[in-house]
C-alpha positions as CSV (number, residue, x, y, z in Angstrom):
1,X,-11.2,-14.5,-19.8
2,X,-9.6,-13.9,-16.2
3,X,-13.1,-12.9,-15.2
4,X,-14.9,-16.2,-16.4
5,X,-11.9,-18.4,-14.9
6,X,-12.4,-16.5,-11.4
7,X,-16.0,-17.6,-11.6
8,X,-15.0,-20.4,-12.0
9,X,-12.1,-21.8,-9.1
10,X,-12.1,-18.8,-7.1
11,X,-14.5,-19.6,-4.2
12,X,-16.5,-16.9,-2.4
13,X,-14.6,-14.8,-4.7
14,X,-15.5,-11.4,-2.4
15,X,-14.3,-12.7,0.7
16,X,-10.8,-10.9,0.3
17,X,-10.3,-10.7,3.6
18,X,-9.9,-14.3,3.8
19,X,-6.2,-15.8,3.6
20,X,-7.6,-19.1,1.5
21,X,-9.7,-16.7,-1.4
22,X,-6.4,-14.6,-1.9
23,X,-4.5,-17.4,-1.9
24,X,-6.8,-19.0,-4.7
25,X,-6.6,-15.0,-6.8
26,X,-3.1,-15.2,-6.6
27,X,-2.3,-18.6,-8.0
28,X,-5.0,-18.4,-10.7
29,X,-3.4,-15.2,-11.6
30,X,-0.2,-16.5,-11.8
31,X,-0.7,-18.7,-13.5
32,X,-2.5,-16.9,-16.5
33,X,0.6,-14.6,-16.5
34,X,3.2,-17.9,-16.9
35,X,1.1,-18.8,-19.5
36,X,0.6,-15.7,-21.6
37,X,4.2,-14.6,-21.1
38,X,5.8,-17.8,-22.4
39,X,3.4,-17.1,-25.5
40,X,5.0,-13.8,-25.8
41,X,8.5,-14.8,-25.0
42,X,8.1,-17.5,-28.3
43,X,6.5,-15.0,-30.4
44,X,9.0,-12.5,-29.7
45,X,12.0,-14.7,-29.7
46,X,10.8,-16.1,-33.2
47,X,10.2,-12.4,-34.5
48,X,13.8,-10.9,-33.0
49,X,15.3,-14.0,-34.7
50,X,13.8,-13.1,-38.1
51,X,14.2,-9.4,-37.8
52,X,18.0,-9.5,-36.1
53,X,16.4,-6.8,-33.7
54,X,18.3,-6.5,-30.5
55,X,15.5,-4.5,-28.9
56,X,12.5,-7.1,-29.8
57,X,15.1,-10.0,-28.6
58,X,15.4,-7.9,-25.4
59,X,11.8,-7.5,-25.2
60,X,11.5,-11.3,-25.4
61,X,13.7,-12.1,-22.8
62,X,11.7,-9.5,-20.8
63,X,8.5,-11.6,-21.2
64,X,10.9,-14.5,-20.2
65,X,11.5,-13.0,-17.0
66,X,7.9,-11.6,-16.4
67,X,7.3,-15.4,-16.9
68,X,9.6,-16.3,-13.5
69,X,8.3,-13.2,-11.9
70,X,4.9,-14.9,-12.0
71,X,5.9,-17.9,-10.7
72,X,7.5,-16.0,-7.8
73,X,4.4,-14.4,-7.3
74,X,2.2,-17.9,-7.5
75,X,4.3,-19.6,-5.1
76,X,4.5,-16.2,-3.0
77,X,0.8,-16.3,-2.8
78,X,0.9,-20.0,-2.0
79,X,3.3,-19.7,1.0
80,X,1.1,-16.4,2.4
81,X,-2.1,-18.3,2.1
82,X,-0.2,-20.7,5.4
83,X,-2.0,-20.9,8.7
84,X,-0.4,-19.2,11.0
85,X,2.4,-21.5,13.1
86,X,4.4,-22.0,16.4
87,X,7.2,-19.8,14.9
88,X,4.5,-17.6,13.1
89,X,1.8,-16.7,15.3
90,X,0.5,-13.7,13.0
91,X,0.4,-15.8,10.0
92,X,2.8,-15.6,6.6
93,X,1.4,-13.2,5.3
94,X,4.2,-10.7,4.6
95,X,5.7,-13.5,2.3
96,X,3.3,-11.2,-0.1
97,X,5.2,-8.1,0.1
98,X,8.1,-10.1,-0.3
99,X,7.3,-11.9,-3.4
100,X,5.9,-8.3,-5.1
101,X,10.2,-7.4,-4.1
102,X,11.5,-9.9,-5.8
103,X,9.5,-9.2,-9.0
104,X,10.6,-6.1,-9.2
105,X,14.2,-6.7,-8.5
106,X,14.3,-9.1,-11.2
107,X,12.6,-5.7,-12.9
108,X,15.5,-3.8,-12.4
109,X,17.9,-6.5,-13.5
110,X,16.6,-6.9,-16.4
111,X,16.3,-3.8,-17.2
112,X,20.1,-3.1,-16.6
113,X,21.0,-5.7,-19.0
114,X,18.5,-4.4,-21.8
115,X,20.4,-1.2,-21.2
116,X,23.4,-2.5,-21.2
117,X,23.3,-4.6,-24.5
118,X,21.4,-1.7,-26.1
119,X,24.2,0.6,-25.9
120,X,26.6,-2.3,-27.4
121,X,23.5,-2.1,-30.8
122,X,24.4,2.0,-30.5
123,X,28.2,1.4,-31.2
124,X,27.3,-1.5,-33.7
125,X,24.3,-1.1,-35.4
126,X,22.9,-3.3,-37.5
127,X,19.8,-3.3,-39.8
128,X,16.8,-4.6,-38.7
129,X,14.2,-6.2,-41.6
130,X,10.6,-5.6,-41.0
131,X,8.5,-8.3,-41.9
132,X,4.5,-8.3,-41.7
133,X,4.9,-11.2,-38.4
134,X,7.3,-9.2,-36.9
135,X,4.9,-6.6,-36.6
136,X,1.6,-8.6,-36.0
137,X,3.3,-10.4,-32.9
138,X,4.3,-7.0,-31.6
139,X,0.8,-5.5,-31.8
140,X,-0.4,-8.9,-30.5
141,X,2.3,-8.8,-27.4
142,X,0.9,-4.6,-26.9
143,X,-2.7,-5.4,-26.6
144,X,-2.3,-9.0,-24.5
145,X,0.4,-6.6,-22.0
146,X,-2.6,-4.2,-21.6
147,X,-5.1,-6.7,-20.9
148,X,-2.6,-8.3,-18.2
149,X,-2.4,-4.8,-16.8
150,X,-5.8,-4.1,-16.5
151,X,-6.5,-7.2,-14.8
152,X,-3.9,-7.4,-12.3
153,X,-4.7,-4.0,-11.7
154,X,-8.2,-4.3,-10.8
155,X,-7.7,-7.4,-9.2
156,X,-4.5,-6.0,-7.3
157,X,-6.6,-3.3,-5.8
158,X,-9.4,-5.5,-5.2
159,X,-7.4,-7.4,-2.6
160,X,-5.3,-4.8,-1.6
161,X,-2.2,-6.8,-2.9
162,X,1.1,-4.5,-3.5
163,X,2.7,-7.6,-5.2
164,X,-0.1,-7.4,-7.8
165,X,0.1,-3.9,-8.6
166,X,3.5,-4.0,-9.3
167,X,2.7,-6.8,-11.7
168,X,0.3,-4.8,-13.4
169,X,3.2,-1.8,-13.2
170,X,5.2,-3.9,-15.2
171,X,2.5,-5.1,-18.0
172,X,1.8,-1.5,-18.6
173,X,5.6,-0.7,-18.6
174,X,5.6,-3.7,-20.8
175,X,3.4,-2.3,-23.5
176,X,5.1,1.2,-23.6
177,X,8.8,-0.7,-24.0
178,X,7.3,-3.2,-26.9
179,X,5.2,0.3,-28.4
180,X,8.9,2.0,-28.9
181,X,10.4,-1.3,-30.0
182,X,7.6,-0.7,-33.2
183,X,8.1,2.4,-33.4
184,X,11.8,2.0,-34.0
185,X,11.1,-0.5,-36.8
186,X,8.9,1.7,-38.6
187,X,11.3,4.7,-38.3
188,X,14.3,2.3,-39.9
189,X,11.8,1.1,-42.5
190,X,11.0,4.1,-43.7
191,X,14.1,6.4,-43.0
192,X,17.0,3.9,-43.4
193,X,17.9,5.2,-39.9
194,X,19.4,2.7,-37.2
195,X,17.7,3.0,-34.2
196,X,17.1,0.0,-33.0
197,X,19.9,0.5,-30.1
198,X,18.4,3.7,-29.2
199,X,15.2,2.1,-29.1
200,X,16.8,-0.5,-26.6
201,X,17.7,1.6,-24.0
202,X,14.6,3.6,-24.0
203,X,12.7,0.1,-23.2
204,X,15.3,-0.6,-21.0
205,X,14.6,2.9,-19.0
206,X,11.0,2.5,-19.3
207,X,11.4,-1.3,-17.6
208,X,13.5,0.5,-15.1
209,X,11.0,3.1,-13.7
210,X,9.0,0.1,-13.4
211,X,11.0,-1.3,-11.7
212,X,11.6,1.3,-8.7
213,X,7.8,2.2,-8.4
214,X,7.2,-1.9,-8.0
215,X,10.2,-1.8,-5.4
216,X,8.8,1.3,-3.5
217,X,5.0,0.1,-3.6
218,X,6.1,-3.6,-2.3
219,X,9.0,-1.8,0.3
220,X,6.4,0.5,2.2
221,X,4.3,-2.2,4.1
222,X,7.1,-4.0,4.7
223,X,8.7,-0.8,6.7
224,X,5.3,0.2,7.9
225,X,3.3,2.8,6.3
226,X,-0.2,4.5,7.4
227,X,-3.2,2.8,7.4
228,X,-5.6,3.2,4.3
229,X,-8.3,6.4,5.4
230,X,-11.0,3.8,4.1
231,X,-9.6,0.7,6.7
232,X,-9.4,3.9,9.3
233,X,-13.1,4.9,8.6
234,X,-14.3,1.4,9.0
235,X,-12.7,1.0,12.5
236,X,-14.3,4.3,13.2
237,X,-17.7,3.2,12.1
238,X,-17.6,0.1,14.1
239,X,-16.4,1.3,17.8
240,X,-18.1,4.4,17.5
241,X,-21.5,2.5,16.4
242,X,-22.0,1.4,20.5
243,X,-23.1,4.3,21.9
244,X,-21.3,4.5,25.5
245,X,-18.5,5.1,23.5
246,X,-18.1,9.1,23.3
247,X,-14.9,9.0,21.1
248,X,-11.5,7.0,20.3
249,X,-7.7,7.8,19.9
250,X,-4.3,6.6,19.9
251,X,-5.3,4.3,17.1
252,X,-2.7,1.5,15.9
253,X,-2.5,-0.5,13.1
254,X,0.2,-3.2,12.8
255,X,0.0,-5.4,9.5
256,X,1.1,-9.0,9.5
257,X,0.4,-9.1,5.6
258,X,-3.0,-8.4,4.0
259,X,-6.1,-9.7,6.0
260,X,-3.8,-10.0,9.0
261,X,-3.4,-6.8,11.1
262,X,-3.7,-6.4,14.8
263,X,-4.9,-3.2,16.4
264,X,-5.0,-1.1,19.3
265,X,-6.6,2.3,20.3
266,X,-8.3,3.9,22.7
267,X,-11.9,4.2,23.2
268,X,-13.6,7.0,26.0
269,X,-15.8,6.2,27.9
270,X,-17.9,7.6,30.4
271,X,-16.3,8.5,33.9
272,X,-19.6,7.8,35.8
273,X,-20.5,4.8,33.7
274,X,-20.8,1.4,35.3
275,X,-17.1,-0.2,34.3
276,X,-18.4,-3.8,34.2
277,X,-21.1,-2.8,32.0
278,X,-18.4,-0.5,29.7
279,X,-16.1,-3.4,29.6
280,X,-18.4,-6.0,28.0
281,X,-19.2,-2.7,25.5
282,X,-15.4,-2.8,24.6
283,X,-15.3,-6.5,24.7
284,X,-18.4,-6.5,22.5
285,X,-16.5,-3.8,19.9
286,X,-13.4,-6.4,20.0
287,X,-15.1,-9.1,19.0
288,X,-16.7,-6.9,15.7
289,X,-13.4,-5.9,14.8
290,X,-12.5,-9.2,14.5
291,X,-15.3,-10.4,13.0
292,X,-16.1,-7.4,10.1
293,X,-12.3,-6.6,9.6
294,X,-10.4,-10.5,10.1
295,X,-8.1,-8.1,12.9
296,X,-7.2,-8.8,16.2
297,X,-8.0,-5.3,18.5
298,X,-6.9,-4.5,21.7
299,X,-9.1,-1.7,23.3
300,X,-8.0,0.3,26.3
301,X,-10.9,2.3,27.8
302,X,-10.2,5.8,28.3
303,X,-12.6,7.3,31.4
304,X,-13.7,10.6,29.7
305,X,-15.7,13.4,32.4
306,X,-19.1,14.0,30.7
307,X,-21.2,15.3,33.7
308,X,-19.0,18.0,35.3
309,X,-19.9,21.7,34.0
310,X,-16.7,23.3,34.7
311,X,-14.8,20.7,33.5
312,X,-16.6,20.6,30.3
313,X,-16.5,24.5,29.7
314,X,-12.6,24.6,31.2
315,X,-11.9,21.8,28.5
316,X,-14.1,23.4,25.5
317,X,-11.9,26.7,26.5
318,X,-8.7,25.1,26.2
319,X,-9.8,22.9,23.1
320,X,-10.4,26.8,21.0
321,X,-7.2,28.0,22.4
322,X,-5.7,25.1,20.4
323,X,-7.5,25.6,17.4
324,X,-6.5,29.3,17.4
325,X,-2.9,28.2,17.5
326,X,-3.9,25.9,14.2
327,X,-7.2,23.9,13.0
328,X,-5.1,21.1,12.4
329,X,-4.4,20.0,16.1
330,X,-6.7,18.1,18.1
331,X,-6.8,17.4,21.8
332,X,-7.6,13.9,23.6
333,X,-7.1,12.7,27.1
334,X,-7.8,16.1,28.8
335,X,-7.7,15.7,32.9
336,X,-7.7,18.2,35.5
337,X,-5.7,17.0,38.6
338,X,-6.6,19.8,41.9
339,X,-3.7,21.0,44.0
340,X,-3.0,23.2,46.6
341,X,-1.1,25.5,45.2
342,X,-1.9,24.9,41.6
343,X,-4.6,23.2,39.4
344,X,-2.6,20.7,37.3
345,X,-3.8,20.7,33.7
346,X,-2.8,17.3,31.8
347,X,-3.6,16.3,27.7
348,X,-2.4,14.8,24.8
349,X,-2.6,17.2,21.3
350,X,-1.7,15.2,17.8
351,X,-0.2,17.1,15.0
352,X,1.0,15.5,11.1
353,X,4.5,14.3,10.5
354,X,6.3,17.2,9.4
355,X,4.4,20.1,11.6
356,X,5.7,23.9,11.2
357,X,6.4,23.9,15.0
358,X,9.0,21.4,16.5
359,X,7.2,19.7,19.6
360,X,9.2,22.6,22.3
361,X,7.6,25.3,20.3
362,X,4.2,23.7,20.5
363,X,4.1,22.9,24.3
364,X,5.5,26.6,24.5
365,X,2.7,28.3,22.4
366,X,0.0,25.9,24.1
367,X,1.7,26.7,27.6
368,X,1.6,31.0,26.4
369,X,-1.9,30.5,25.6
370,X,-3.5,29.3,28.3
371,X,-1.5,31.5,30.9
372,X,-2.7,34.8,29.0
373,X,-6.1,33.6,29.0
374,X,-7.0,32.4,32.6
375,X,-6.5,34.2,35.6
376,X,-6.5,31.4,37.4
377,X,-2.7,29.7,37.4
378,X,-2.4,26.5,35.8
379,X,0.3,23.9,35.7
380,X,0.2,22.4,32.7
381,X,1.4,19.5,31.1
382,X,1.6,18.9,27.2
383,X,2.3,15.4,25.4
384,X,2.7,15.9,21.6
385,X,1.3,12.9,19.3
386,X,2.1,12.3,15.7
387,X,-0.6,11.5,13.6
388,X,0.6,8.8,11.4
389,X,-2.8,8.4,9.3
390,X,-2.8,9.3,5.9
């Protein structure tokens, strides 16, 4: 259904890159989800009122809130899709991330309450009737929850869209909480057993870890996080593809929401080249950034010594001396700066968050190494990077 309605008023549906497309994915999905959960939250509410089952009523005033989750995410999506302003010259994007926070705090809310009101059905139970409608609208509420899942899901990582994955989290949650609410019912049908409290505050917990992974998938680009190794490769792909470009570094990646990032790195280039002629290269690699990726790049050229023999073999030296240290590290921005009393050796080495050696021990060990293995005496000079890349 979702599939033939996106065919239908999502234009250019595989530009989702562009602000306008996800802007049209998100409403239409919405949407669909305010619809389908007020069918459930009727269905349910009509089924917990014949059944006196706390747990289904719960479930039903879970839909409810799934219901106003969606709207938050429709009008989310809506403010995101804005052009960028005087006060917001990098677009509204974020309002995205936002939204997908506010889903899943209501999440967590209601989930509390469901707990909450559960453990009031565990010190007065009651008995729960099963009827055949009861049970139909539950296995009806299961399957529609999956299908919401699966096609926020796909759609969520289609776009890239945090606030739709934790939509889809909470479908799927969904269906396991209304699964246990059935389950309950069919143990008090056939045992006599009240459970239907119990049964409660296992939906509740369920709606609950939904809750926190929603929170912690829409929190991360909000506090920064990596850059995906596909959107990394891509960048790769397209400065490396102008071949007076030997190599790039010092890459940056801010996002300003999804299809609006801005980024920076550094790009070596020839020492000996012809810097007018490298400059419109850089300029050129800019401008398919921007074009290929919707982001706006900043590229600061790097002049890189590619003629000079002992250079090249003093640099290839140094560059195994750090890989004997560990594979891991790698070296950028190598100079050599002659002195009279001592040749000054200057680079940058990048190592994960987290490395085994704090940054001291790793400008020692780099410092011991090189000493041992050159006669010659070098002054060097060490700047430790962090890779931030995933």
């Amino acid at each position: 259904m979702v599939a033939i309605l996106i065919n239908l008023f999502v234009r250019n549906k595989d530009d989702v890159n562009n602000p306008e497309v996800r802007q049209r994915y998100g409403m239409l999905c919405g949407i669909v989800g305010i619809v389908l959960n007020m069918l459930l939250f009727l269905g349910k509410f009509l089924a917990g009122t014949l059944s006196h089952s706390i747990s289904i009523m719960a479930d039903a005033f879970n839909n409810l809130s799934d219901a106003g989750s969606s709207v938050v995410t429709l009008v989310g999506f809506k403010m995101a899709g804005a052009k960028p302003d005087v006060g917001h010259p990098y677009g509204h994007g974020r309002i995205e991330y936002i939204t997908g926070f506010i889903v899943s705090g209501a999440i967590l809310v209601m989930a509390f309450e469901l707990i909450k009101s559960s453990i009031d059905k565990i010190i007065h139970p009651m008995f729960v009737e099963c009827s055949a409608l009861s049970v139909s609208i539950l296995i009806a509420s299961i399957l529609v929850k999956l299908y919401m899942a699966f096609y926020n899901y796909r759609i969520g990582c289609k776009l890239g869209s945090a606030a739709m994955r934790a939509t889809a989290t909470d479908s799927m949650s969904d269906a396991c909480a209304t699964s246990v609410v059935l389950v309950g019912i069919a143990i008090g049908e056939f045992t006599g057993l009240k459970v239907d409290g119990f049964c409660g505050v296992l939906v509740g917990v369920f709606i609950f870890y939904a809750g926190i992974s929603a929170a912690k998938e829409t929190l991360d680009p909000l506090l920064g996080q990596p850059p995906e190794a596909e959107f990394v490769e891509q960048i790769e792909k397209i400065v490396l593809s102008h071949e007076e470009i030997c190599g790039m570094h010092d890459l940056l990646v801010h996002d300003y929401g999804p299809g609006r990032c801005m980024i920076s790195l550094h790009a070596e280039v020839p020492a000996e080249g012809d810097i007018l002629k490298l400059h419109d290269v850089v300029d050129d690699a800019e401008m398919e950034l921007q074009k290929e990726l919707n982001c706006d790049a900043v590229i600061h050229m790097d002049p890189v010594v590619t003629k000079d023999t002992y250079f090249l073999e003093l640099r290839g030296r140094i560059e195994e001396l750090i890989k004997d240290i560990d594979d891991i590290i790698t070296m950028h921005d190598f100079r050599v700066v002659p002195k009279q009393i001592h040749t000054k050796l200057l680079f940058d080495v990048v190592v994960p968050y987290g490395y085994r050696l704090s940054d001291e021990e790793l400008e020692e060990a780099i410092q011991s190494r090189i000493s041992e293995a050159f006669e010659e005496e070098y002054d060097v000079s060490v700047q430790v990077d962090k890779s931030y890349q995933k």
